[in-house]
N, C-alpha and C positions, 0 to 999 in steps of 0.2 A: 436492297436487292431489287433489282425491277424486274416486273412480271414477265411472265412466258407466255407469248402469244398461242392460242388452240391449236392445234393440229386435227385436218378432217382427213377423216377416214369413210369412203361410202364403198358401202356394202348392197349391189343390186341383185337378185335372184330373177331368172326368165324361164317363162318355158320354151320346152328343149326344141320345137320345130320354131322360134319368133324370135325375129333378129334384135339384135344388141343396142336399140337404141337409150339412148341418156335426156330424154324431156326436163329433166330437175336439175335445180342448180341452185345452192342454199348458200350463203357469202351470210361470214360473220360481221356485223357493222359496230366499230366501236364508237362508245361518246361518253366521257367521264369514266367511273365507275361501274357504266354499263354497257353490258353486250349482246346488244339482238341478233337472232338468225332471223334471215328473209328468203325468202325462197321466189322461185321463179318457174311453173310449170308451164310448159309449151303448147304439152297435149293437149288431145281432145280427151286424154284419159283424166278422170281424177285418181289422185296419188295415195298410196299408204305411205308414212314416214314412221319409223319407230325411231329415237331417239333416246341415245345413253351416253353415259360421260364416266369411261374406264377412270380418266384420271381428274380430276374434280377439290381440288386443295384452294382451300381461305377461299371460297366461292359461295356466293347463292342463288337461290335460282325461284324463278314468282310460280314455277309449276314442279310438282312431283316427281321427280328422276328413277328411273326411265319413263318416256312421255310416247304416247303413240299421236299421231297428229294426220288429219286429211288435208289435201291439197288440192282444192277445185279443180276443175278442168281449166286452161287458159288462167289459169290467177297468175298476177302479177306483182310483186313484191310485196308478199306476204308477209306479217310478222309470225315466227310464229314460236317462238319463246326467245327469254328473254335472261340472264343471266347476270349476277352484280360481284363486283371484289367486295370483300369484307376490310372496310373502310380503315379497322386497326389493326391491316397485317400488314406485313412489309416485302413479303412476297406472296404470289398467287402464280401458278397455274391449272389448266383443263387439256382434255384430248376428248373430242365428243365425235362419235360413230354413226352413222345414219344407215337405216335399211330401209330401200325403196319396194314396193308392190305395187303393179299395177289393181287399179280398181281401189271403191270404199269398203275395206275392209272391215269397218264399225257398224254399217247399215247394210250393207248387201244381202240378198237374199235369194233364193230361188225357189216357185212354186213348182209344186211337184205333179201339181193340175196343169198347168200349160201345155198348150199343145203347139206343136212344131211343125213348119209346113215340110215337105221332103226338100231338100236344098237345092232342085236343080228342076229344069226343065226339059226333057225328051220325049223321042218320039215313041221309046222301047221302056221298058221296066231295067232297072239296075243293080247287078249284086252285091249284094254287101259280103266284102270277103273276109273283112275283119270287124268283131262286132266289142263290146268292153269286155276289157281284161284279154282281150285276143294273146294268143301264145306268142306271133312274132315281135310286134313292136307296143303292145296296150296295156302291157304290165300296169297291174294297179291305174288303169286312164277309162275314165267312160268316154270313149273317142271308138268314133264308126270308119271305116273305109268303104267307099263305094266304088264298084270298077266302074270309070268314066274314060269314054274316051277324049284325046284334047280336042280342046276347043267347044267343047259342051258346056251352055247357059247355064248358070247358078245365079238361084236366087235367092234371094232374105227368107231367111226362116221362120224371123220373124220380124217385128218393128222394132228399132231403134236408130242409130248413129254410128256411122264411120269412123271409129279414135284410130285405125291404124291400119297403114295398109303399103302394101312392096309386091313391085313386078318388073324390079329390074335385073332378075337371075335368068337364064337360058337353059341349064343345066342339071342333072338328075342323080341317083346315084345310091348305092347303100354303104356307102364309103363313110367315117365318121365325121368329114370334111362337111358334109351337104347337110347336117341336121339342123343350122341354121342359113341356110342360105336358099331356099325356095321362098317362092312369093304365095301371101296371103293377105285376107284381108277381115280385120276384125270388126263387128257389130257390138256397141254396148245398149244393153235393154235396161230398162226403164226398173226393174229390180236391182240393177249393178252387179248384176251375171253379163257376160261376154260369149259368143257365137265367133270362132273361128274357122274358117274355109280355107285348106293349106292345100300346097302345090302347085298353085294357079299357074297358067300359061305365062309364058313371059312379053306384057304391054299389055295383059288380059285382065288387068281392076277397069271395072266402066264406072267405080263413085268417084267419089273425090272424097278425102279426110275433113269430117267437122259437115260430112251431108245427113240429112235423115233420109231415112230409106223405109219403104211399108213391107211388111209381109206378101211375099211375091215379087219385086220386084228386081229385076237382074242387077247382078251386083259385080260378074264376074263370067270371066271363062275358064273351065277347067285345064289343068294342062299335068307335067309329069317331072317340075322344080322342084331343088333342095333334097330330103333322104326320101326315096322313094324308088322302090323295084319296078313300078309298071304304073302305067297313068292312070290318076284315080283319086277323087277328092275325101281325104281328111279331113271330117267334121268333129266337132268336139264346144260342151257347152265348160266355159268356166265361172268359179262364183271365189270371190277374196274370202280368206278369213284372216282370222289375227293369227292363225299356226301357217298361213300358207295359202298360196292357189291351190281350189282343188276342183275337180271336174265331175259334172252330176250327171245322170241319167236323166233324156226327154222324152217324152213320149211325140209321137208324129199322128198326123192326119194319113192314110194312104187309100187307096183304094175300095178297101173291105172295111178298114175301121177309122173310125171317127178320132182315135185314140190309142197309141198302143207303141210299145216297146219294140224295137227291131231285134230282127233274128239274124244272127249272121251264118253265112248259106242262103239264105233265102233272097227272094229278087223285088225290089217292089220301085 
């Protein structure tokens, strides 16, 4: 009886305001007896991969099943397990499943000392009208709204790199249509936690993806894309784990403190 070639099944999860894109691309390579996956990451992001094999018959494999696996930023045809027939069967097949995360999910970290510059640059002070855990849209999210009006400078909150960023939407809305379709732009830091800036103007990213960018510097214009009742920027810090994206509490630099927690209602 002759073997049954794998069937891929990929499994990606995103958060709910960041568009759908697909950076990874894992192609099984046969030679003999054996079967590599290679993988091919685009982004500037690096990748979580977990890897399982529902169906798995007269097969072996040189690593522990299920395997969780990182994927550089930019790597290019990766090995990255490896799988054998059992040389005295007479048939074999597999069906092997992938789930993608962005970010390193094995090292990531986030200090709880760091402090965050305010993300934007004006003339006036700005209120934050929804602060974490907000009642309309922050359910379980350490994510801030700030009232901005469009076209207001934002800047890096803190230092890192550009992995992703969109501002070809025009459009606003609290329609379930828009919760992926506003422009943002993400910063990954040097811990492998991530800084997202959502709703941005539309033609309003001034980096470019795969830039470094310092603390302070403009990164974007504010504007009123994707799910959003009134113009006003969506900040929000995220960190990988093996259960999941999950979103942490920053503290900011502002006015009065050196360090410290925002309040929402308040204006800073």
């Amino acid at each position: 009886m002759k073997g049954i070639s794998g069937v891929l099944v990929v499994f990606i999860s995103f958060a709910q305001l960041i568009a759908q894109v697909k950076p990874i691309q894992i192609k099984p390579q046969n030679s003999g007896n054996k079967i590599s996956f290679v993988a091919d990451n685009s982004s500037f992001f690096p990748y979580t991969v977990t890897i399982d094999f529902p169906v798995f018959e007269n097969m072996r494999s040189t690593t522990t099943l299920p395997t969780t696996v990182i994927l550089p930023a930019q790597a290019k045809q990766l090995i990255i397990l490896e799988i054998f027939k059992n040389s005295n069967a007479n048939s074999w097949k597999y069906n092997v499943r992938y789930q993608f995360e962005r970010g390193d999910a094995l090292n990531a970290f986030h200090d709880s000392t760091t402090v965050y510059l305010l993300p934007y640059q004006s003339n006036r002070k700005h209120i934050l009208m929804q602060g974490y855990f907000g009642s309309f849209s922050h359910a379980n999210v350490h994510a801030l709204d700030f009232e901005m009006p469009e076209g207001t400078t934002l800047v890096a909150a803190r230092d890192g790199v550009v992995v992703e960023a969109k501002e070809d939407f025009a459009e606003g809305g609290t329609d379930p249509y828009y919760k992926d379709k506003g422009n943002y732009v993400l910063i990954l830091h040097n811990d492998g936690s991530w800084a997202g800036y959502f709703h941005l103007k539309k033609d309003g990213v001034l980096v470019e993806v795969g830039q470094k960018v310092n603390r302070g510097e403009r990164i974007a214009l504010s504007g009123n894309t994707g799910w959003s009742s009134a113009p006003h920027l969506h900040f929000e810090v995220s960190l990988p784990t093996q259960k999941g994206r999950i979103t942490v509490p920053t503290k900011f630099e502002t006015d009065q403190l050196k360090a410290t927690y925002l309040e929402e209602g308040k204006s800073y």
